[in-house]
GUKELO-779846 format. One record per atom (N, C-alpha, C): residue number from 0; chain; z, y, x. Coordinates in steps of 0.001 Angstrom, whole numbers. Example, Ala and Ser with C-alpha at 12.3 -4.5 7.8 and 13.67 -1.06 7.14 Angstrom:
// residues 2
<0, "A", <7800, -5690, 13190>>
<0, "A", <7800, -4500, 12300>>
<0, "A", <7800, -3300, 13200>>
<1, "A", <7080, -2250, 12850>>
<1, "A", <7140, -1060, 13670>>
<1, "A", <7870, 30, 12900>>
END
This chain:
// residues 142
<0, "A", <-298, 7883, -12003>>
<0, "A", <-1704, 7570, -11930>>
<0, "A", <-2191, 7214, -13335>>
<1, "A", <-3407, 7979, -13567>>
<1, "A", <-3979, 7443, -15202>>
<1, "A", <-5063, 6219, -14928>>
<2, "A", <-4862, 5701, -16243>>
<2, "A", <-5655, 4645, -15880>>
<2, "A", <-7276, 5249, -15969>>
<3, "A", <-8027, 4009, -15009>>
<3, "A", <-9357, 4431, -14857>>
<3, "A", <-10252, 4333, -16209>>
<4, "A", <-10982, 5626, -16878>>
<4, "A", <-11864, 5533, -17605>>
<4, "A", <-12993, 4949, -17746>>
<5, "A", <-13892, 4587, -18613>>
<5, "A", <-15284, 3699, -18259>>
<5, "A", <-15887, 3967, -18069>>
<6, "A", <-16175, 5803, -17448>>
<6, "A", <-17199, 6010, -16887>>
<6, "A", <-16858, 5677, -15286>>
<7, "A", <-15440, 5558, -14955>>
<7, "A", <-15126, 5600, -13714>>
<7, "A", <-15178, 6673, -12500>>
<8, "A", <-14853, 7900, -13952>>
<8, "A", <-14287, 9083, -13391>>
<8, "A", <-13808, 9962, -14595>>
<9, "A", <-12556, 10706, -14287>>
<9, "A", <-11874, 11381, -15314>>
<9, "A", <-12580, 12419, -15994>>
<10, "A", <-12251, 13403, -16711>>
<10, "A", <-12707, 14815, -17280>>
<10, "A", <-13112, 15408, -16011>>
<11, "A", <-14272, 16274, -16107>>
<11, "A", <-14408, 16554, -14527>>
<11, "A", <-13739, 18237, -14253>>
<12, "A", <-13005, 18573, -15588>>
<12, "A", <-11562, 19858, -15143>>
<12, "A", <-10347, 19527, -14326>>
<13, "A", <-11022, 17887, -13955>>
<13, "A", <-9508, 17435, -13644>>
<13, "A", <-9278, 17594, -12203>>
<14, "A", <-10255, 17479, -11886>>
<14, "A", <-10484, 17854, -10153>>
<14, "A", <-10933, 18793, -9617>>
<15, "A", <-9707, 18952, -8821>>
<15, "A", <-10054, 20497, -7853>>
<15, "A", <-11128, 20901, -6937>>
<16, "A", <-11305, 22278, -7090>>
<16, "A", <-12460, 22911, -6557>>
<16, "A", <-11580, 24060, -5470>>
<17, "A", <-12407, 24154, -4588>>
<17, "A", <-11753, 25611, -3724>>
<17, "A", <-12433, 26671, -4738>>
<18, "A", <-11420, 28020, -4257>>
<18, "A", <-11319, 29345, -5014>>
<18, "A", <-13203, 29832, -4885>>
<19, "A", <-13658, 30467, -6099>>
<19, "A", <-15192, 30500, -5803>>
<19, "A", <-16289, 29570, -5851>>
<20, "A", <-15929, 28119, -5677>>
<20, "A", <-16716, 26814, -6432>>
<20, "A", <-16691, 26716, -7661>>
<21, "A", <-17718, 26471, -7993>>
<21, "A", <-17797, 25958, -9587>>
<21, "A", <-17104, 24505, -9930>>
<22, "A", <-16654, 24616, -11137>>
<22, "A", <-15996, 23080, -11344>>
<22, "A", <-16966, 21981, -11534>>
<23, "A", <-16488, 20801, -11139>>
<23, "A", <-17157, 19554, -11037>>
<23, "A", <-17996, 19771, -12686>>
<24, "A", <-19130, 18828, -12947>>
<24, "A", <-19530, 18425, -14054>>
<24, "A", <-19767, 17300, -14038>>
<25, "A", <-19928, 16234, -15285>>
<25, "A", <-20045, 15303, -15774>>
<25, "A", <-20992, 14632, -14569>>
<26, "A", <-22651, 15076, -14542>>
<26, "A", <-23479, 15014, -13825>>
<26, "A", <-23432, 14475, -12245>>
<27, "A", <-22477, 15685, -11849>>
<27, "A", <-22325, 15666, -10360>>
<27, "A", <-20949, 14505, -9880>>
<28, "A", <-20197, 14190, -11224>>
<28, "A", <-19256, 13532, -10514>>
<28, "A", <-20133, 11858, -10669>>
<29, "A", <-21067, 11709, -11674>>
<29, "A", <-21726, 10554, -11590>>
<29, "A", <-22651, 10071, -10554>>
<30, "A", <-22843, 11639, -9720>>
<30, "A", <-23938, 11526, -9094>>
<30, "A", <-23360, 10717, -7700>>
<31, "A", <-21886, 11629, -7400>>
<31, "A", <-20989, 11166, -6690>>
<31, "A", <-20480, 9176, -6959>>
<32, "A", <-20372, 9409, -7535>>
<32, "A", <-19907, 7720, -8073>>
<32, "A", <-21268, 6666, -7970>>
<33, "A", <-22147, 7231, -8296>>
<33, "A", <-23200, 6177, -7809>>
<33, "A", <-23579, 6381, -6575>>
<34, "A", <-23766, 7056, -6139>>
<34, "A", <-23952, 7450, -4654>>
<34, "A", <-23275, 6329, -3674>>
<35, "A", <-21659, 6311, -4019>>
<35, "A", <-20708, 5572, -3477>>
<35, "A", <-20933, 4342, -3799>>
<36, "A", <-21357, 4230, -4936>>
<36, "A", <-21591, 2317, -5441>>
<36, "A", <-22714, 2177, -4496>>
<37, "A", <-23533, 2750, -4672>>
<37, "A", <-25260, 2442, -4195>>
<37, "A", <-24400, 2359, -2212>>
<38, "A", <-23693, 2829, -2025>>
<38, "A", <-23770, 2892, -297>>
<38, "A", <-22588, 1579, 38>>
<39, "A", <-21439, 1535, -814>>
<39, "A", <-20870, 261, -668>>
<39, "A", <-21609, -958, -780>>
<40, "A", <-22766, -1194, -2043>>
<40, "A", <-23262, -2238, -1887>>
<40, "A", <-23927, -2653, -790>>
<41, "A", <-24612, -1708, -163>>
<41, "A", <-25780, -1341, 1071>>
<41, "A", <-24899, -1763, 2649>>
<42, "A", <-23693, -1500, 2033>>
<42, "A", <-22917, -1533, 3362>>
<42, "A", <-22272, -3254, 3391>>
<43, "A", <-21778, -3692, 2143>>
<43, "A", <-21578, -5580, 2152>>
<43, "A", <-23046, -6164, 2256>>
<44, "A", <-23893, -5425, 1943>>
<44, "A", <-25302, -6746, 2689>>
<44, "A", <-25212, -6216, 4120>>
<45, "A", <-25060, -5285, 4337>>
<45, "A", <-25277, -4970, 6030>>
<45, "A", <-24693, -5886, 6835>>
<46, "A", <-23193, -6064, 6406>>
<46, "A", <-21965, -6367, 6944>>
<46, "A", <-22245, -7905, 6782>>
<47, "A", <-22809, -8739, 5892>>
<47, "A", <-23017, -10231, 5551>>
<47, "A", <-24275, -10647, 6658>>
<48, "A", <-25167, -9572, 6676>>
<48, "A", <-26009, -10003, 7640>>
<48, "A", <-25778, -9890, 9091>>
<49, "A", <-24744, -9097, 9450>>
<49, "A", <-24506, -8625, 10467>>
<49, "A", <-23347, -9704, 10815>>
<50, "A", <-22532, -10393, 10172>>
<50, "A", <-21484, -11048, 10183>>
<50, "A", <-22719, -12537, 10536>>
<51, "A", <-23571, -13006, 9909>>
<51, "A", <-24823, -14279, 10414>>
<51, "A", <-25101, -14098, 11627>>
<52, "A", <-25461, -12609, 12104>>
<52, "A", <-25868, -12369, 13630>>
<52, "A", <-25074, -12488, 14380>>
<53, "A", <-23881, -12285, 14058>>
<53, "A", <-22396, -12183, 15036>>
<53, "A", <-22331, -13990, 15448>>
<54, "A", <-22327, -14958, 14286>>
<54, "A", <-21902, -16315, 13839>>
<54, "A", <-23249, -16581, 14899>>
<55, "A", <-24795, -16272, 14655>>
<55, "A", <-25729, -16503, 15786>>
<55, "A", <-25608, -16479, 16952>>
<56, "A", <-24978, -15378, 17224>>
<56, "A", <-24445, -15147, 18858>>
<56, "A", <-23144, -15976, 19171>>
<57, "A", <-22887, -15769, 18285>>
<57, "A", <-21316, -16890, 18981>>
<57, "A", <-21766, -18293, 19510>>
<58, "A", <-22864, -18665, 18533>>
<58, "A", <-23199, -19818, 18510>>
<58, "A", <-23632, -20187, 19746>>
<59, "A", <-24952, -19300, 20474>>
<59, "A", <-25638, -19250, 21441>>
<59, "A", <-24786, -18721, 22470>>
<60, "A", <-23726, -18643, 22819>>
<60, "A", <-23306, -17952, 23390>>
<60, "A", <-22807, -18400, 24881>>
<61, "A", <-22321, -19807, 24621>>
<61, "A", <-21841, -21175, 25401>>
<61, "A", <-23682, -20780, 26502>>
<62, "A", <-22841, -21072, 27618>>
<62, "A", <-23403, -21075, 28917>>
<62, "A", <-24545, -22151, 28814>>
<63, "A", <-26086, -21490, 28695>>
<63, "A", <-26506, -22780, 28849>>
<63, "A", <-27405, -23034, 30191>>
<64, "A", <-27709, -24338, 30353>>
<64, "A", <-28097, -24581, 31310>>
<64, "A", <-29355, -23554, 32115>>
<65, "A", <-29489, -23151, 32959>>
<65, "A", <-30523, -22064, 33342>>
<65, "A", <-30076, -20453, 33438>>
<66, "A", <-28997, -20575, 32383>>
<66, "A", <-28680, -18843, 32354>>
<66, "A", <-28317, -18196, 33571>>
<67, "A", <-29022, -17240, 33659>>
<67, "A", <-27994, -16567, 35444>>
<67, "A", <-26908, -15832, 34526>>
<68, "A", <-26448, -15004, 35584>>
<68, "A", <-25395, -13948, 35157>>
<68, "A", <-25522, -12701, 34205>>
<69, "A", <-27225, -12468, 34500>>
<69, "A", <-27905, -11418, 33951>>
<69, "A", <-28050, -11533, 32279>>
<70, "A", <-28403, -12714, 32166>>
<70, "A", <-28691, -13664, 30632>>
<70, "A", <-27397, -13462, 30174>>
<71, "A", <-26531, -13987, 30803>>
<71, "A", <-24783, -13907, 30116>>
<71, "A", <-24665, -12869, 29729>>
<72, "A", <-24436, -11434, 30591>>
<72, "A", <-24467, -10644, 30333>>
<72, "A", <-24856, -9664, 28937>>
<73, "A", <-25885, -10052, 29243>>
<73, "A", <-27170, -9457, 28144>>
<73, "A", <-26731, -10070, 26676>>
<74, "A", <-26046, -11184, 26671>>
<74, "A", <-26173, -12432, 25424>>
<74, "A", <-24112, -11296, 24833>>
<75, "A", <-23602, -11414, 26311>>
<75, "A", <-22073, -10730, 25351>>
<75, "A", <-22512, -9382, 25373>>
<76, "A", <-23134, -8367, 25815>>
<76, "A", <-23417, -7030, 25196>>
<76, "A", <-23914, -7103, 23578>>
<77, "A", <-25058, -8015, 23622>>
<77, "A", <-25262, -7948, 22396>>
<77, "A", <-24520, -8350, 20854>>
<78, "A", <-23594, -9646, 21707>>
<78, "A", <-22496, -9932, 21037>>
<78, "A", <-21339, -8418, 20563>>
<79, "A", <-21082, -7561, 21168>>
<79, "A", <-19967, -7090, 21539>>
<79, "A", <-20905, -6178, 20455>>
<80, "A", <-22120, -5240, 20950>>
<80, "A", <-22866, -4312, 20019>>
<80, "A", <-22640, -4770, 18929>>
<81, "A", <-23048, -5920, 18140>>
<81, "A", <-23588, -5887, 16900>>
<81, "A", <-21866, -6429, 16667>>
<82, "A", <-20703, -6190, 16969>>
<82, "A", <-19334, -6843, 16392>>
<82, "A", <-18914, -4755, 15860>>
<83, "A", <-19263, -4371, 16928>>
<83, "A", <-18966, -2498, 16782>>
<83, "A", <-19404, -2136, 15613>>
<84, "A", <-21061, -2677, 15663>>
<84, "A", <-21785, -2244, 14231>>
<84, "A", <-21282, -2657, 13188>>
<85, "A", <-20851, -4000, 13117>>
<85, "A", <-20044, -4237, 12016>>
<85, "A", <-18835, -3854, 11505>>
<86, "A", <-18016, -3663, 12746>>
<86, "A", <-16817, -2740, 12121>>
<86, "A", <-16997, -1520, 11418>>
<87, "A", <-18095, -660, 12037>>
<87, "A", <-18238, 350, 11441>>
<87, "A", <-18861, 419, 10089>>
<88, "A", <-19532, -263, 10258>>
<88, "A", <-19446, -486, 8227>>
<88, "A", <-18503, -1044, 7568>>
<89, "A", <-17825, -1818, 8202>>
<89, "A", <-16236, -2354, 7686>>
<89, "A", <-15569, -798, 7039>>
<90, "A", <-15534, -600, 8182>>
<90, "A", <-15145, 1194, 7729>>
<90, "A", <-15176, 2342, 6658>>
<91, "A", <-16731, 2011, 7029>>
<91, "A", <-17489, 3190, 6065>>
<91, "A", <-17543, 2506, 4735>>
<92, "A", <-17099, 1041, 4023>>
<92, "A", <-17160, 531, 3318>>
<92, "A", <-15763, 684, 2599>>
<93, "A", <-14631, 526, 3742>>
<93, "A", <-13331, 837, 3339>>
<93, "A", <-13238, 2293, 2567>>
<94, "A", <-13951, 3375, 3270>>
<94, "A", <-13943, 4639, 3037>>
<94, "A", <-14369, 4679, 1770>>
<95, "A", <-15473, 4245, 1521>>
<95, "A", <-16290, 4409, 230>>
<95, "A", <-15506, 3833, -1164>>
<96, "A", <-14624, 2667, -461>>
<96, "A", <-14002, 2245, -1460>>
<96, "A", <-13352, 2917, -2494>>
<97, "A", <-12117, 3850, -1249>>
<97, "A", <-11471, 4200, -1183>>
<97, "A", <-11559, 5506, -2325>>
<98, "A", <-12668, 6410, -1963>>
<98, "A", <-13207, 7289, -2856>>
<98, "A", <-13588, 7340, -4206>>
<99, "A", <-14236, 5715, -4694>>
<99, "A", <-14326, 5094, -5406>>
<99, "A", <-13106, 5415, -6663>>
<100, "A", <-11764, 4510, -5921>>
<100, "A", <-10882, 4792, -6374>>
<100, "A", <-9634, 6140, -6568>>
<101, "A", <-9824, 6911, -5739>>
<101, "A", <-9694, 8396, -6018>>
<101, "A", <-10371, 9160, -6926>>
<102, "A", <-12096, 8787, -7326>>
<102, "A", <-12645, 9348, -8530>>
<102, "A", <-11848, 8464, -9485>>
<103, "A", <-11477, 7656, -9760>>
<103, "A", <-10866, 6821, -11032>>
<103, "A", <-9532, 7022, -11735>>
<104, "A", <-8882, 7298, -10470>>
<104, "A", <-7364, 7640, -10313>>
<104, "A", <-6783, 9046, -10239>>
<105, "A", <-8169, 9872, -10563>>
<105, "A", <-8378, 11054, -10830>>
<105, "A", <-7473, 12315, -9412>>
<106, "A", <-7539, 11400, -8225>>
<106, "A", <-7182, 12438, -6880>>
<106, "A", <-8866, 12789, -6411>>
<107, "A", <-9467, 12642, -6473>>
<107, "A", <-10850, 12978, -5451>>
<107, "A", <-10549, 14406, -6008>>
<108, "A", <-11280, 14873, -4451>>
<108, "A", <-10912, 16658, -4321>>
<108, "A", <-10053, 16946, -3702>>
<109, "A", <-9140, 16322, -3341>>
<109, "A", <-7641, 17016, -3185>>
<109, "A", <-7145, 16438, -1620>>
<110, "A", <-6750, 17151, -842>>
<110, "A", <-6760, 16633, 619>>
<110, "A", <-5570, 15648, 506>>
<111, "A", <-5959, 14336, 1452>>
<111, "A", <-4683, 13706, 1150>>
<111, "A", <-3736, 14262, 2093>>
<112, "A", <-3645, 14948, 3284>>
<112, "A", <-2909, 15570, 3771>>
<112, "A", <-1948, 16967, 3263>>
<113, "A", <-2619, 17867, 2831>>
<113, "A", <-1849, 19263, 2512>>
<113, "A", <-2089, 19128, 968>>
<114, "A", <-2834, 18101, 310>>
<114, "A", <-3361, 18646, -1302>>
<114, "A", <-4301, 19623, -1731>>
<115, "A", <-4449, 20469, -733>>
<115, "A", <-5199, 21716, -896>>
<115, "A", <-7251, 20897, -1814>>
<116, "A", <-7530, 21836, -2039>>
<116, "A", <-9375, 20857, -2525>>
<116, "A", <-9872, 20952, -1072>>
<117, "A", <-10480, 19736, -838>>
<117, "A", <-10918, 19995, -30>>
<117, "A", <-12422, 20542, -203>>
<118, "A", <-13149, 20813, -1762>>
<118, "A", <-14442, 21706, -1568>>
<118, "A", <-15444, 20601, -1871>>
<119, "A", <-15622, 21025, -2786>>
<119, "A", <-16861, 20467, -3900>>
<119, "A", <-17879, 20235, -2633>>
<120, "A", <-18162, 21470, -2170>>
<120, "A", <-20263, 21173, -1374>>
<120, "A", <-19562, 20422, -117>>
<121, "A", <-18291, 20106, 361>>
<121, "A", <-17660, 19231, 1148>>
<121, "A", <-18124, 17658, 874>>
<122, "A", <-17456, 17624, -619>>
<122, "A", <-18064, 16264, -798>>
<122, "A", <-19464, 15817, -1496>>
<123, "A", <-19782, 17003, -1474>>
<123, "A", <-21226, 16144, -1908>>
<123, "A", <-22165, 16063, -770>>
<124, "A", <-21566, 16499, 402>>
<124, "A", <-22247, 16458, 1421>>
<124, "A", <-21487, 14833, 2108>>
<125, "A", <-20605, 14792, 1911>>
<125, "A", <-19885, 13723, 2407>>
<125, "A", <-18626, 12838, 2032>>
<126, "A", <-19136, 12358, 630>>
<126, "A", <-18632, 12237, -466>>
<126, "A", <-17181, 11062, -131>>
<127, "A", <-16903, 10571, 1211>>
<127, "A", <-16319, 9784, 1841>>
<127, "A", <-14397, 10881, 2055>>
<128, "A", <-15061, 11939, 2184>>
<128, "A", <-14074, 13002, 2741>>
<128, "A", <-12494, 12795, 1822>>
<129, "A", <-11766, 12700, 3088>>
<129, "A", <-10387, 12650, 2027>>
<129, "A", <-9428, 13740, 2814>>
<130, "A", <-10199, 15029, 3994>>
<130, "A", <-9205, 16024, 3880>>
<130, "A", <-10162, 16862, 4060>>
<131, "A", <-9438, 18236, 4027>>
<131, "A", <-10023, 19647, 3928>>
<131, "A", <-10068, 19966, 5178>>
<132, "A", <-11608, 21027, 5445>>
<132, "A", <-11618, 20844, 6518>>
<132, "A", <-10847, 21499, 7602>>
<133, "A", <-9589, 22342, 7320>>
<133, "A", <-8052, 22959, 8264>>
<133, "A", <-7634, 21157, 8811>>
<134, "A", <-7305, 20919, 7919>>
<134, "A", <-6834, 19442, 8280>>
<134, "A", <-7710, 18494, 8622>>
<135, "A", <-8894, 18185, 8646>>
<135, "A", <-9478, 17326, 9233>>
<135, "A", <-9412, 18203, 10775>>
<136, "A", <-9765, 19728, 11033>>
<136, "A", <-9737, 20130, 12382>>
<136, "A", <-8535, 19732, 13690>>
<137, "A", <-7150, 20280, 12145>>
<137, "A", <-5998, 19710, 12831>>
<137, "A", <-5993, 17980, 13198>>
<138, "A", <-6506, 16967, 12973>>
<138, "A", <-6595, 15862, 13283>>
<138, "A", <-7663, 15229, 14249>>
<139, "A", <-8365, 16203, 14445>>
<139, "A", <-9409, 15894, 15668>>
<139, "A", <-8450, 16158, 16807>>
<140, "A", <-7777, 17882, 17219>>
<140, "A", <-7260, 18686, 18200>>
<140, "A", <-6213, 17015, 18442>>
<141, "A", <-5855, 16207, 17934>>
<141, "A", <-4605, 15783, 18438>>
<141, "A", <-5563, 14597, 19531>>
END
């Protein structure tokens, strides 16, 4: 692994393209890298506010006097919803990280499964992507 440069992405010859893509440029891998900063940050305020609402509901959550069953109900769905929502930015935050550090460490592009690229207009469509899409198919079918 090379160490990370200060733009916080390597030479952009360094990363693979499928056969017929043009190679990364300077431009597009920055565009990629802020993209990912700008959606990680977006995703720890989500997750901080969403983590207050969770701490709200917990709070309120204790049976109070008057509630029927319906109220209970209603009070842990919403509990349970907004704990889902938060994981999933837990997630998509992990992911982003993750990519983060694959542009740095100079693997982004490259499936972590077979190695193959997984395709430039792949990730700029979904800059999170860490396989190609044979192997992401093969990992749905299972």
């Amino acid at each position: 692994m090379l160490p990370t440069p200060p733009s916080g992405f390597h030479e952009p010859t360094m990363y693979i393209v499928r056969p017929g893509e043009d190679p990364w440029d300077d431009a597009e891998l920055r565009e990629v890298r802020e993209g990912l900063i700008e959606t990680a940050h977006e995703l720890r305020a989500e997750i901080a506010v969403s983590e207050n609402g969770i701490a709200d509901l917990l709070r309120d959550s204790g049976e109070g006097a008057g509630d029927d069953q319906a109220d209970t109900g209603t009070k842990n769905f919403e509990r349970e919803h907004e704990m889902s929502l938060t994981n999933n930015a837990r997630g998509m935050l992990l992911q982003s990280e993750k990519a983060l550090r694959r542009l740095a460490d100079g693997t982004y592009g490259a499936c972590e499964s077979c190695g193959s690229a997984i395709g430039k207009a792949r990730l700029q469509a979904f800059p999170r992507a860490t396989l190609c899409v044979t192997c992401k198919q093969r990992e749905e079918r299972r």
